[in-house]
TORVOFI-611864 format. One record per residue (C-alpha): x, y, z; residue number from 1. Coordinates in Angstrom, 1 decimal. Last residue first. Example, Ala and Ser with C-alpha at 12.3 -4.5 7.8 and 13.67 -1.06 7.14 Angstrom:
<rs>
+--------+--------+--------+-----+
|      u |      v |      w |   k |
+--------+--------+--------+-----+
|   13.7 |   -1.1 |    7.1 |   2 |
|   12.3 |   -4.5 |    7.8 |   1 |
+--------+--------+--------+-----+
</rs>
This chain:
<rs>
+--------+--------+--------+-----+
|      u |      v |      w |   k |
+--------+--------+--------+-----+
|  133.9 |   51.7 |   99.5 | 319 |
|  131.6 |   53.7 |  101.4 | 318 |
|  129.7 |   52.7 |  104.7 | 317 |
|  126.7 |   52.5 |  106.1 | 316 |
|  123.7 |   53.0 |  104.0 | 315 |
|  122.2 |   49.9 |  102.4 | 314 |
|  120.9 |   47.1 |  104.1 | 313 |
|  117.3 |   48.8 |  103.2 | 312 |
|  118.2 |   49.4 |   99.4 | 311 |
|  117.8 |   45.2 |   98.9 | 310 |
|  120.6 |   43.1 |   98.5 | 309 |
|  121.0 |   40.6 |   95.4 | 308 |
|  123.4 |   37.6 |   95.8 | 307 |
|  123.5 |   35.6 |   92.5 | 306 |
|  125.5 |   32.2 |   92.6 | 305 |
|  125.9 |   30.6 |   89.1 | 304 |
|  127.1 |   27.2 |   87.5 | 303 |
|  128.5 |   26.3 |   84.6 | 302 |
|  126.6 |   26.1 |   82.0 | 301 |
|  125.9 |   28.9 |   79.1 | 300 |
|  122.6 |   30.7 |   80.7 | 299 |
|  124.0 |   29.6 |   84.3 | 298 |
|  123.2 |   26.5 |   86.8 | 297 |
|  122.2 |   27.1 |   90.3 | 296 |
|  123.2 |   29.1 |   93.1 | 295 |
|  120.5 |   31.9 |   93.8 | 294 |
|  121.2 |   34.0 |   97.4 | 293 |
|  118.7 |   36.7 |   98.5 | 292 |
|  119.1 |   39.4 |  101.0 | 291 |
|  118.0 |   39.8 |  105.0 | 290 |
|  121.7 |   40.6 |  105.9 | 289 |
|  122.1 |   37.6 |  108.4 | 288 |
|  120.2 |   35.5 |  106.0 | 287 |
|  122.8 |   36.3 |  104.0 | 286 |
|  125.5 |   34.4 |  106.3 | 285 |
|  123.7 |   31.1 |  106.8 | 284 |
|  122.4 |   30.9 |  103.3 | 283 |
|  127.0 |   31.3 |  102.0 | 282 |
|  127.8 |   28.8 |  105.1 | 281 |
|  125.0 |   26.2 |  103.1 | 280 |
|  127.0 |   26.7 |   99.6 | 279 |
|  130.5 |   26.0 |  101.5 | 278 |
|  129.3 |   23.1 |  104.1 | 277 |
|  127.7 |   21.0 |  100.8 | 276 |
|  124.6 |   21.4 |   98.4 | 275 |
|  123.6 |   18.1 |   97.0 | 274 |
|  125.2 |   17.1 |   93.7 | 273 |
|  122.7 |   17.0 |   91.0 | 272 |
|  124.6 |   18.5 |   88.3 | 271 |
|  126.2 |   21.2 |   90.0 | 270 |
|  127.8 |   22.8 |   86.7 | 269 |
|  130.9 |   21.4 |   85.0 | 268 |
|  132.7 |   25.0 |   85.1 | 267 |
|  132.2 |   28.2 |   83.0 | 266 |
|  132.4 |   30.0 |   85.8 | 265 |
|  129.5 |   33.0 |   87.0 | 264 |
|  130.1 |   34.5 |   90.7 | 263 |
|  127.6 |   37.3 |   90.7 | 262 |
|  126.8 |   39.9 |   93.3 | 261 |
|  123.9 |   42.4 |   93.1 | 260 |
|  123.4 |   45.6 |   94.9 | 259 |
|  119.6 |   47.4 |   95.7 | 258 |
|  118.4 |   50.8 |   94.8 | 257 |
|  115.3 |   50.4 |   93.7 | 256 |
|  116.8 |   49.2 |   90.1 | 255 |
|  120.1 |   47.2 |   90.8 | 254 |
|  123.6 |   48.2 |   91.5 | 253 |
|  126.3 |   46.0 |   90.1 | 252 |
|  129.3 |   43.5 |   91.2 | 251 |
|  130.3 |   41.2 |   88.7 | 250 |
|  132.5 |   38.5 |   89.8 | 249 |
|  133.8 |   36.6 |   86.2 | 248 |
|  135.2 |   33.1 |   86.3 | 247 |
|  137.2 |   31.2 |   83.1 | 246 |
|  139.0 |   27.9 |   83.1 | 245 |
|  136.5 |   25.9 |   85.3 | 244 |
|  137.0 |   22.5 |   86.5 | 243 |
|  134.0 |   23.2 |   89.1 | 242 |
|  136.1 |   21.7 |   92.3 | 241 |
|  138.4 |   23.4 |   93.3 | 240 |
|  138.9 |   26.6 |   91.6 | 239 |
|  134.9 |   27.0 |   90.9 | 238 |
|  134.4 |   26.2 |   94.5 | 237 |
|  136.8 |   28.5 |   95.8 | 236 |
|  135.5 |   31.6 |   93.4 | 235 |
|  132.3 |   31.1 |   95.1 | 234 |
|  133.5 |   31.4 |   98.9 | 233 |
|  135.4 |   34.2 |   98.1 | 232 |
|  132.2 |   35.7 |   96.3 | 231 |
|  129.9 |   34.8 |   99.1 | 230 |
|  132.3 |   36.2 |  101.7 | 229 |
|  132.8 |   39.9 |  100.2 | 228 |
|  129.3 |   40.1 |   99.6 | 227 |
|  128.9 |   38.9 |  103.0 | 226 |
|  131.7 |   41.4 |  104.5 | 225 |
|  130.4 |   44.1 |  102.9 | 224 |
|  126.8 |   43.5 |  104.4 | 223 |
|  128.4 |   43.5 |  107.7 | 222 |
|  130.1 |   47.0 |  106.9 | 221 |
|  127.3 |   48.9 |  105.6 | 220 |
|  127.2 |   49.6 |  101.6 | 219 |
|  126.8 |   52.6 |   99.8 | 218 |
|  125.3 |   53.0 |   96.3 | 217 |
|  127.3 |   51.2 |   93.7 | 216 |
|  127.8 |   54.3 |   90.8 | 215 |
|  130.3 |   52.1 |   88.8 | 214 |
|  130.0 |   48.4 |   87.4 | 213 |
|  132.3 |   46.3 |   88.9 | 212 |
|  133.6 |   43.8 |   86.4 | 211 |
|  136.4 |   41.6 |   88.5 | 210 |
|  138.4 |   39.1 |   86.4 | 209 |
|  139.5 |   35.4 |   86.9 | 208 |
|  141.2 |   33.2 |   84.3 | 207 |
|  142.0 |   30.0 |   85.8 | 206 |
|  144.3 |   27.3 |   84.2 | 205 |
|  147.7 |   29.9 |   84.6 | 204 |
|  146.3 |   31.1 |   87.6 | 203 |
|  144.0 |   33.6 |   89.2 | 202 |
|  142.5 |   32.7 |   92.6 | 201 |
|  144.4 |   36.3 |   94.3 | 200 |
|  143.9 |   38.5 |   91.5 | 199 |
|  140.2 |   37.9 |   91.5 | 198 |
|  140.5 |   38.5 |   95.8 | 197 |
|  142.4 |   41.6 |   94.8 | 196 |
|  139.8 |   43.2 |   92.2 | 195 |
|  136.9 |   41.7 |   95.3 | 194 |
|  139.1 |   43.5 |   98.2 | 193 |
|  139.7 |   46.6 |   95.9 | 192 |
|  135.8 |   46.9 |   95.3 | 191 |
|  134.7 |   46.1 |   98.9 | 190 |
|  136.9 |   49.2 |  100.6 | 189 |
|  140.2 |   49.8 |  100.9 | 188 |
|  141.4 |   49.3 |  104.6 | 187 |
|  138.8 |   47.2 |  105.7 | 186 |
|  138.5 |   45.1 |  102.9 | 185 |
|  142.0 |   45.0 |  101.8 | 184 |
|  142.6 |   43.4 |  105.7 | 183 |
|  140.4 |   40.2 |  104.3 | 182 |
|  141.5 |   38.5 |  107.7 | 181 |
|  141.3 |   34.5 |  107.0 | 180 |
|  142.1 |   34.8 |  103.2 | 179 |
|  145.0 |   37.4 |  104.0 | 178 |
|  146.4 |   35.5 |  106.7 | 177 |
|  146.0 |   32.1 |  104.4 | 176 |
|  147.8 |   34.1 |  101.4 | 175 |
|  150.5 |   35.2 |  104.2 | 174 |
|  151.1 |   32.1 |  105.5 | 173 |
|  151.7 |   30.6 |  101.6 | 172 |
|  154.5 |   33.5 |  101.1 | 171 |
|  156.1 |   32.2 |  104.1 | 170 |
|  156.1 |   28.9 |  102.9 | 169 |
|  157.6 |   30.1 |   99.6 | 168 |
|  160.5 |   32.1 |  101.4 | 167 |
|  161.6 |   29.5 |  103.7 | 166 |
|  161.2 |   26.8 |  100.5 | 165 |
|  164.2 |   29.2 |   98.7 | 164 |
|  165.6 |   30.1 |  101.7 | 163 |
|  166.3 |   25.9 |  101.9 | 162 |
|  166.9 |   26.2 |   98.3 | 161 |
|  169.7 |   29.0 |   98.3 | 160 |
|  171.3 |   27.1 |  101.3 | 159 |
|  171.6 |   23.7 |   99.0 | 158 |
|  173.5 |   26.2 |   96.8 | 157 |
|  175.6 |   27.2 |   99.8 | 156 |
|  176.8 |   24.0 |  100.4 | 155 |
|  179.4 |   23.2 |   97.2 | 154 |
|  180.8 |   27.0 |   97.6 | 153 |
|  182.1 |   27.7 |  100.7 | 152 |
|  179.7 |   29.0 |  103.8 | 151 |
|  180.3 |   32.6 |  104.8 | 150 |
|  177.3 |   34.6 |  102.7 | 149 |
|  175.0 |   31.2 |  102.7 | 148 |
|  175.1 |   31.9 |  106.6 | 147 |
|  173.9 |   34.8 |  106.6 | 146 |
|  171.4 |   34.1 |  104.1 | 145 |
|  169.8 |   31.4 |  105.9 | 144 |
|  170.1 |   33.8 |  109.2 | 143 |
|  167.9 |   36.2 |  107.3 | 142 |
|  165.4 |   33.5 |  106.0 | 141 |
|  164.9 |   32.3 |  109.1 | 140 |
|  164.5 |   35.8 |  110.6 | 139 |
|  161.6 |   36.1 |  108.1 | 138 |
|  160.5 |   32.7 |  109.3 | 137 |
|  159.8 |   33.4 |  112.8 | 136 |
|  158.3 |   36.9 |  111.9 | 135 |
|  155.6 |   35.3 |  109.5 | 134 |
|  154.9 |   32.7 |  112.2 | 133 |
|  154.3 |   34.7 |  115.7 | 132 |
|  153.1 |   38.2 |  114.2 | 131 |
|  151.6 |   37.7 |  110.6 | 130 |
|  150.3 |   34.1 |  111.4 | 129 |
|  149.2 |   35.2 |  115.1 | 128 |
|  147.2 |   38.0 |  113.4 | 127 |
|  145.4 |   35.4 |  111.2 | 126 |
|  144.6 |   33.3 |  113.9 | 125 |
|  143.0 |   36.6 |  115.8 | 124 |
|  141.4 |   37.7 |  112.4 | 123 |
|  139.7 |   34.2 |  111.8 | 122 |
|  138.7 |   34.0 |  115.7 | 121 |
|  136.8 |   37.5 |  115.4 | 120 |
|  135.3 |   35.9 |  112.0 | 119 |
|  134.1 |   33.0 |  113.7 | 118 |
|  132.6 |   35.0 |  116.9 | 117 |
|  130.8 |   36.8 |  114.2 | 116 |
|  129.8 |   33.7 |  112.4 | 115 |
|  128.6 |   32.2 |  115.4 | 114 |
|  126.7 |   35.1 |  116.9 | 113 |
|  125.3 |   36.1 |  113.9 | 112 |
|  123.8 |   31.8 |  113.5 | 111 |
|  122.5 |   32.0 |  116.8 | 110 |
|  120.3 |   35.4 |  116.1 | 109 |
|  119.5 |   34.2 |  112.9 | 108 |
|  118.3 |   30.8 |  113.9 | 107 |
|  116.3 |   32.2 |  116.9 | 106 |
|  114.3 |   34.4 |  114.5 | 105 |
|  114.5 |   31.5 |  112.2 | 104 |
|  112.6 |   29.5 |  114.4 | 103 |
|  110.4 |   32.2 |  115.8 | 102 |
|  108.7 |   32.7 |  112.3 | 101 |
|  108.4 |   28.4 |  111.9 | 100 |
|  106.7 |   28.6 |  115.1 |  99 |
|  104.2 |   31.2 |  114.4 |  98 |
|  103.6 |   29.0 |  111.2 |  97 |
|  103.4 |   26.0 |  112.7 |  96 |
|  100.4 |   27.4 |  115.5 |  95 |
|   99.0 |   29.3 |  111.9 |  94 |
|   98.9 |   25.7 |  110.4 |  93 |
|   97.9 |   24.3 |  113.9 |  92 |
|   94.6 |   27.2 |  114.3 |  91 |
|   93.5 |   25.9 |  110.8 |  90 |
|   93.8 |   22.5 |  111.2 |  89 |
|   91.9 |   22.7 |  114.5 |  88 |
|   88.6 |   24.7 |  113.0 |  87 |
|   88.2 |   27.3 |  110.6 |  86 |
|   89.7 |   27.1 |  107.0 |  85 |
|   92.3 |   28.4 |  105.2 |  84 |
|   95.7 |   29.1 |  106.3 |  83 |
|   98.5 |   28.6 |  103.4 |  82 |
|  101.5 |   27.3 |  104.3 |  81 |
|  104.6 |   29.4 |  104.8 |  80 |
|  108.0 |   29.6 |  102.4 |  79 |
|  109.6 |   33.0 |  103.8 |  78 |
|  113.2 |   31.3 |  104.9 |  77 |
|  115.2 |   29.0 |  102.9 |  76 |
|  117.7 |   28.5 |  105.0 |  75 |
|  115.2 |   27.4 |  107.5 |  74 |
|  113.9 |   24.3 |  105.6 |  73 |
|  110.5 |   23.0 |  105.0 |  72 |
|  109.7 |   20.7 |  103.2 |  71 |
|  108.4 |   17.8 |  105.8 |  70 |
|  106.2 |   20.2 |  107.1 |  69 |
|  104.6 |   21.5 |  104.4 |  68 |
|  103.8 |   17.9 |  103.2 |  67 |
|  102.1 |   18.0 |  106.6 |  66 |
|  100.1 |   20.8 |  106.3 |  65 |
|   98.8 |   19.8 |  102.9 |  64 |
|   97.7 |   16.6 |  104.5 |  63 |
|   96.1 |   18.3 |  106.9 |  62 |
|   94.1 |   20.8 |  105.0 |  61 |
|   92.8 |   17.0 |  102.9 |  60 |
|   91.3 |   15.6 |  106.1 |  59 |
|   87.7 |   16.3 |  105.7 |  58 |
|   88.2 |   15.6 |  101.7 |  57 |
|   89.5 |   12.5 |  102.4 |  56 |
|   87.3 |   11.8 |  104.7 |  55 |
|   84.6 |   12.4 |  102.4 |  54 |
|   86.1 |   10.2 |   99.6 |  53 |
|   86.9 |    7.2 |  102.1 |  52 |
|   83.1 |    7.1 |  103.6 |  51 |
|   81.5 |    7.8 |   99.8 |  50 |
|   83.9 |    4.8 |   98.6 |  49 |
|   83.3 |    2.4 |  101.7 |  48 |
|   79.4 |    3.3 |  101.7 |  47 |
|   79.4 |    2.2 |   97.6 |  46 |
|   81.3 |   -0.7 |   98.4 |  45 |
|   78.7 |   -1.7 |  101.3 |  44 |
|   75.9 |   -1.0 |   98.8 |  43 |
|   77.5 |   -3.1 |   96.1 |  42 |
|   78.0 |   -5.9 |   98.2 |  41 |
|   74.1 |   -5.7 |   99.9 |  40 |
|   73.0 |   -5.8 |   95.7 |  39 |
|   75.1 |   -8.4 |   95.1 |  38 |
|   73.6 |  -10.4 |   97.9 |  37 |
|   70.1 |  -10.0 |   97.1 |  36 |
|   71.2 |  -11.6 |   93.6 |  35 |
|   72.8 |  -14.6 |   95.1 |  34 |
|   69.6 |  -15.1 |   97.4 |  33 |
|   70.0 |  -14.7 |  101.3 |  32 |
|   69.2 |  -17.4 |  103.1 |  31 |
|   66.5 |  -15.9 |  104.5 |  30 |
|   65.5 |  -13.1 |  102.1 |  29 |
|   66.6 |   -9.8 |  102.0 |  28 |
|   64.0 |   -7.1 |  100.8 |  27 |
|   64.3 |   -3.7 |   99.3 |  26 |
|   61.2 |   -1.3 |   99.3 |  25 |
|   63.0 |    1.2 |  101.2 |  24 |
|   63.1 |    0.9 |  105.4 |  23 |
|   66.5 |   -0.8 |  105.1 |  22 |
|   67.6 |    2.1 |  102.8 |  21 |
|   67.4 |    4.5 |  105.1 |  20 |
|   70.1 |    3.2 |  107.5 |  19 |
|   72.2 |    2.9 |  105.0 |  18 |
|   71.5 |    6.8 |  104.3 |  17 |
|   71.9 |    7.3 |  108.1 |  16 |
|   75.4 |    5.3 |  108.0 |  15 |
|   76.8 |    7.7 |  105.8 |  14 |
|   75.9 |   10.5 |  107.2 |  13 |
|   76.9 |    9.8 |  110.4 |  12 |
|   80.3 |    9.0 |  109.1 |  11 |
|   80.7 |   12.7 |  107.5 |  10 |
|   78.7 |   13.8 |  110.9 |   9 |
|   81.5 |   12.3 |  113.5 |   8 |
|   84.2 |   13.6 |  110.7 |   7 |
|   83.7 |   16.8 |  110.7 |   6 |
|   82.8 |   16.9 |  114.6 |   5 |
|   86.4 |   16.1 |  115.8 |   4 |
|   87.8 |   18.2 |  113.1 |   3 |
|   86.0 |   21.3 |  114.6 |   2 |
|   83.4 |   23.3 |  113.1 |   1 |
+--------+--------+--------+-----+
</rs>
């Protein structure tokens, strides 16, 4: 039965039993007396309550509908409302649903392209950084020590801190190059990049270590460059902004013959901070691999992001 109708014969009903009434053996004098009059008050309340309670009911698939609608969110795919019902409400909930399954079919697409046209512009800047700017200051630093060699005395320790801050900036290029172009990835595999990404964030305030458990099952290249993402882009939050002193990245297969990542500090936690650029770039790029991301608070504090793959984005490459 349609909406349209639902409602006609809820209101219908209503006004039939009103209707009914007149013919009963209740009478309304002219005036009408103060007791006649609480009765016809009454009644009308009684019709307003019945009317509001059956519409309510009428309308109550809608309601959940919309609440559906106003929570959704794409990168959190899989969340659907339920169908039930006949009539228009039903056929718009599957309507929002087909939509909703097109959405992030479009989103996924878009977002690929993207990130793969971003990572192709990470390794080209990165490239330029080793070739243009890390072979610029190399022959800075070579000229700098020819001339400290010929100089007298009193300059060349001013010399020796100019190469000093040559050498130190070009050490800085190549951590960026490195960051932008995870060349260790491709070269050695995602358990060297992950040991050398620890090394890489830690310092004397941060203690970082890498516990890969053995017997990973294989791993195709775009889902070793999420895994290898996610954690880079966990271990950057806890540096910067966490206040943590200790992270662990613990990479380890799981029963059915999925992978897990986890990125566990023993920071300040999220609170209730809303999620920024860094946590929604991490949703953007597993969607891409069909996997599950978790960032939320840990057993201890501090906060965690778990990224589990299933067996079926497994099989293309070793590390």
């Amino acid at each position: 039965m349609s909406l349209y109708w639902r409602i006609f014969l809820l209101n219908a009903a209503v006004l039939v039993v009103a209707v009914l009434l007149l013919f009963g053996p209740v009478t309304v004098s002219t005036p009408v007396l103060f007791g006649e009059g609480i009765v016809l008050v009454a009644g009308l309340v009684a019709m307003l309550i019945a009317n509001a309670v059956l519409l309510r009911i009428g309308l109550a698939p809608l309601g959940r509908l919309s609440r559906a609608m106003a929570t959704v969110d794409l990168l959190k795919p899989g969340v659907r409302p339920q169908v039930t019902g006949q009539g228009e409400i039903a056929e718009l909930t599957g309507t929002f649903n087909t939509m909703l399954d097109r959405l992030e079919a479009e989103r996924a697409t878009s977002t690929g392209r993207v990130l793969s046209a971003l990572e192709d512009e990470r390794q080209r800047i990165a490239q330029e950084l080793h070739d243009e700017v890390g072979q610029t200051l190399t022959a800075v630093l070579l000229q700098i020590k020819h001339a400290a060699d010929r100089i007298p005395e009193p300059v060349r320790a001013d010399l020796h801190q100019a190469q000093e801050t040559t050498r130190a900036s070009l050490d800085e290029i190549r951590r960026i190059a490195r960051r932008l172009r995870p060349g260790v990835l491709e070269e050695l595999g995602l358990h060297s990049a992950l040991r050398s990404l620890a090394a890489e964030f830690t310092t004397p305030r941060l203690s970082v270590n890498a516990l890969i458990t053995p017997g990973l099952p294989a791993l195709d290249a775009a889902t070793e460059l999420v895994l290898y993402r996610v954690a880079q882009e966990g271990l950057t939050n806890a540096a910067r902004h966490s206040g943590a002193t200790r992270v662990e990245v613990h990479l380890r297969p799981v029963p059915g013959g999925g992978t897990a990542l986890l990125v566990r500090d023993n920071g300040r936690g999220l609170g209730g901070a809303p999620e920024g650029a860094g946590i929604r770039g991490m949703r953007e790029r597993v969607l891409l691999i069909g996997a599950e991301l978790f960032v939320g608070a840990g057993p201890s504090g501090g906060t965690d992001v778990r990224l589990n793959v299933t067996a079926l984005r497994h099989g293309g490459s070793s590390s």
